[in-house]
N, C-alpha and C positions, 0 to 999 in steps of 0.2 A: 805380362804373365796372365794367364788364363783366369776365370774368376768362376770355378764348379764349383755352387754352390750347393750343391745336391747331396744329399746323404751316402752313407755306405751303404747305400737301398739293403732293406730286408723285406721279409713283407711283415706291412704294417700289425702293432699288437691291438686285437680290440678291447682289449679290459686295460684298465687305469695302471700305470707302471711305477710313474715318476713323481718323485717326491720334488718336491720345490729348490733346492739348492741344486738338483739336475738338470730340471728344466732353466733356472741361471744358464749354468754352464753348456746347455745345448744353441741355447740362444742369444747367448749375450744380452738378458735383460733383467737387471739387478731385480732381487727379490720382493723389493718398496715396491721397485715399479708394476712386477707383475699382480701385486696385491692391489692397486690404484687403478688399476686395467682393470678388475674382476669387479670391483666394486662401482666404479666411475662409468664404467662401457658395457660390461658385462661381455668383455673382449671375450673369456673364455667360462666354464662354469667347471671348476672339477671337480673330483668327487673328494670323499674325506674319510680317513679310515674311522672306525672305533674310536680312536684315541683322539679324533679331531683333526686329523693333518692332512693338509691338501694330497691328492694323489693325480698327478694328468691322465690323460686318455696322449697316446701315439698322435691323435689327431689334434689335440689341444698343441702339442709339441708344436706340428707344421702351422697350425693357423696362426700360433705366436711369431714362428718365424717370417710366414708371409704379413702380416702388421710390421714386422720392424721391418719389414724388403719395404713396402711400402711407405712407411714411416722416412727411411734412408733418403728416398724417391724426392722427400718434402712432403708429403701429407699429414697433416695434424693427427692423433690417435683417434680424435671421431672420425675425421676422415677416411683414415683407414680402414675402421670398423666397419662404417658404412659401403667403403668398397669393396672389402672381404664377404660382407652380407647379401652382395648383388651379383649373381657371379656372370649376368648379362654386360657387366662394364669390365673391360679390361685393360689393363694399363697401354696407355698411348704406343701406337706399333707393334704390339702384340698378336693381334686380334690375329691372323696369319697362322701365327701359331698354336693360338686356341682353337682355331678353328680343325689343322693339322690334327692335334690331339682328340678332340671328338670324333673326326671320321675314323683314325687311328682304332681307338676305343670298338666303336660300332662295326668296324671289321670285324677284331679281334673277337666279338660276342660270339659273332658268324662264323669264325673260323677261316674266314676269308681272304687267304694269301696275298693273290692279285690287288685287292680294295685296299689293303695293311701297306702293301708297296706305293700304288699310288697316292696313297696317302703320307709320305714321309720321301719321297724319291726328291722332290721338289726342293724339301727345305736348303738341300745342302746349298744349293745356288745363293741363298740370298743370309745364311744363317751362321752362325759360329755350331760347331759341334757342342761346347757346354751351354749355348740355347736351346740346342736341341735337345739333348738328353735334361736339362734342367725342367725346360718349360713344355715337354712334347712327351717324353719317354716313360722318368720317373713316375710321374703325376700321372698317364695314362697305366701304368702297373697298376701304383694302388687303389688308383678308380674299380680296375679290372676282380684285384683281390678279393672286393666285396660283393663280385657277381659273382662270378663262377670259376672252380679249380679250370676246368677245362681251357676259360678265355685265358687266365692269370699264366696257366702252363702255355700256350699257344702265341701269348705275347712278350712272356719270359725269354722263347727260344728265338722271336725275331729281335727281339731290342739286343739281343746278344751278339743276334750274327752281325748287328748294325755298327753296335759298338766296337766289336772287334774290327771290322773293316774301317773304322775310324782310327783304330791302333796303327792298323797297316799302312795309314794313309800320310799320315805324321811320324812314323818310327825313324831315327835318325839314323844314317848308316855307321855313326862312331860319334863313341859320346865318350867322355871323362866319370861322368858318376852315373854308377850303377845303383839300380835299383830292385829287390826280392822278392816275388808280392806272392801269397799262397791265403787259401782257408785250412784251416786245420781240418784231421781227420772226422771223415764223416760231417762236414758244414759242404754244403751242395749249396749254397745261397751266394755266389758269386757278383753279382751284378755292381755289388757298390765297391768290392774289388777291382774291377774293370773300370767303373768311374775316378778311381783314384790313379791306374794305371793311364788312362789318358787324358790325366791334370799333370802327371807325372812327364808324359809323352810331350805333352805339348811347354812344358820347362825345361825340354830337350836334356831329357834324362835317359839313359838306354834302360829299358824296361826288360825283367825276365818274370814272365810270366807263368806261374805254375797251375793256378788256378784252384779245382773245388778239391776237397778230402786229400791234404797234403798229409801226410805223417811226419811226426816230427823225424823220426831219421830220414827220409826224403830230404824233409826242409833242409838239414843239419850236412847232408850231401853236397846239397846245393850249396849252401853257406862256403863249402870248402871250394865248390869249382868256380863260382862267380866271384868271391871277396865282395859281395857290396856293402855299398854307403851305410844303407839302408834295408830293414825287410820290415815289410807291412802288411797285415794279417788283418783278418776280418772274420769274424763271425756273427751271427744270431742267438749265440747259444754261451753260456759260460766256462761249458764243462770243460777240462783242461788247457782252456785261455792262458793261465797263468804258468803253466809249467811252459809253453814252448816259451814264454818272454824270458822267463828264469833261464831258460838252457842258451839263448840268443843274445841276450842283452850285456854280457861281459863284453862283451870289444868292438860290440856297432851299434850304432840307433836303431832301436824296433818300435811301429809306432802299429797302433792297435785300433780299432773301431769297429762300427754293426751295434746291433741291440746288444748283444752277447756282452759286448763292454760297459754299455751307459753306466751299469752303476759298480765298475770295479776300476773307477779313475787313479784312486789311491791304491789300491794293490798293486795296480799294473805301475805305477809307478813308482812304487816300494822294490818292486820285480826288477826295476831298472828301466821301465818304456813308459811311452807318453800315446797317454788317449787323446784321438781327433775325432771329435763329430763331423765332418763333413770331408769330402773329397780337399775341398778348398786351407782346410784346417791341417793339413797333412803337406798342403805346398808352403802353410806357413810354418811349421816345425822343421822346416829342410831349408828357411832364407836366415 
């Protein structure tokens, strides 16, 4: 089974979101411990409302994630810290791929087709596709997010076509379980749809892909022509999240993710669906 560890990519939030029992549950790292981490390492530093309560940054979110990748690895929590702090060291056999990601990057600034291409044409020979979009694609986005609309849009629209020709690469000619995947109407932020649809792909699940600004009667269309297992919805945004789970969730698994979800875990599961942070979290709600 494949191991995407990658987010339902959105683009990243820059003011402080998460509250501590989210950030738990985004990264599997109990709440002692992330308080032992702030204190002891000064893994991460987050801000705190009025009332005193931790609140993370988006980017607190990933660097805790990359510590326990690290961590996983065998690296002590300084060790980790101090690998996280050095971003000239990179974990054993990687280096390939960092390197990928930075030309990647420096295209992208440029606008630079050609340079974008060779810069990623390569990997496929020696790489898994969830290395790639994990360690090359994702992490090249929200590098990009923080420069300029222009690279962020420019590299949105190649890591898509990348992605999808990953879909077509792996798609099975006849599969047993079906799977629904759409963003609700008006969410254009697809990408970590797509990473889920080829975590999905590659568990040899026949995928039907609808993609950005589904309507729930679209959705509700399709439910009737495909029967699937499964539908998996993503968004950024909250707004009517809950109604398509409520309209879905009587007679199939709907499972939900994107910012849009992080902190509506219990609604959506009052609704009948189950929230996954990560592509990889979404293969484990279907084993």
């Amino acid at each position: 089974m494949a191991d995407l560890n990658c987010a339902w990519y959105n683009p990243p939030m820059s003011q402080g979101a998460y509250r501590i029992k989210t950030v738990e549950r985004l990264t599997g790292i109990p709440a002692a411990t992330l308080r032992a981490w702030e204190r002891r390492y000064a893994a991460v530093v987050p801000g705190r409302t009025d009332s005193g309560h931790r609140v993370y940054a988006a980017s607190d979110v990933e660097r805790l994630k990359q510590l326990k990748s690290l961590i996983d690895g065998g690296l002590s929590i300084a060790e980790a810290v101090e690998t996280a702090a050095n971003p000239t060291r990179s974990p054993a056999g990687t280096e390939p791929l960092s390197a990928a990601r930075d030309t990647l990057i420096d295209a992208c600034v440029r606008l630079d087709r050609p340079a974008a291409e060779r810069a990623v044409r390569p990997l496929v020979a020696s790489w898994s596709f969830p290395q790639i979009i994990g360690e090359v694609y994702i992490p090249a986005l929200r590098d990009l997010g923080e420069r300029s609309r222009a690279a962020e849009q420019f590299g949105t629209a190649l890591i898509r076509e990348k992605i999808i020709s990953m879909l077509s690469a792996i798609a099975p000619e006849s599969a047993p379980r079906r799977a629904l995947l759409a963003c609700p109407a008006g969410e254009q932020h697809e990408l970590g749809l797509l990473c889920v649809a080829l975590e999905l792909g590659l568990m040899r699940w026949s995928v039907v892909y609808l993609g950005a600004g589904t309507s729930l009667e679209a959705l509700q269309e399709a439910v009737e022509i495909v029967d699937p297992a499964v539908v998996c919805l993503s968004a950024s945004r909250p707004d009517g999240l809950l109604e398509y789970v409520s309209a879905l969730a009587a007679d199939r698994q709907v499972i939900v993710g994107g910012y849009g979800a992080r902190n509506l875990s219990d609604e959506i599961a009052a609704a009948g669906g189950v929230f996954a942070a990560t592509a990889r979290d979404v293969s484990l709600a279907l084993t």
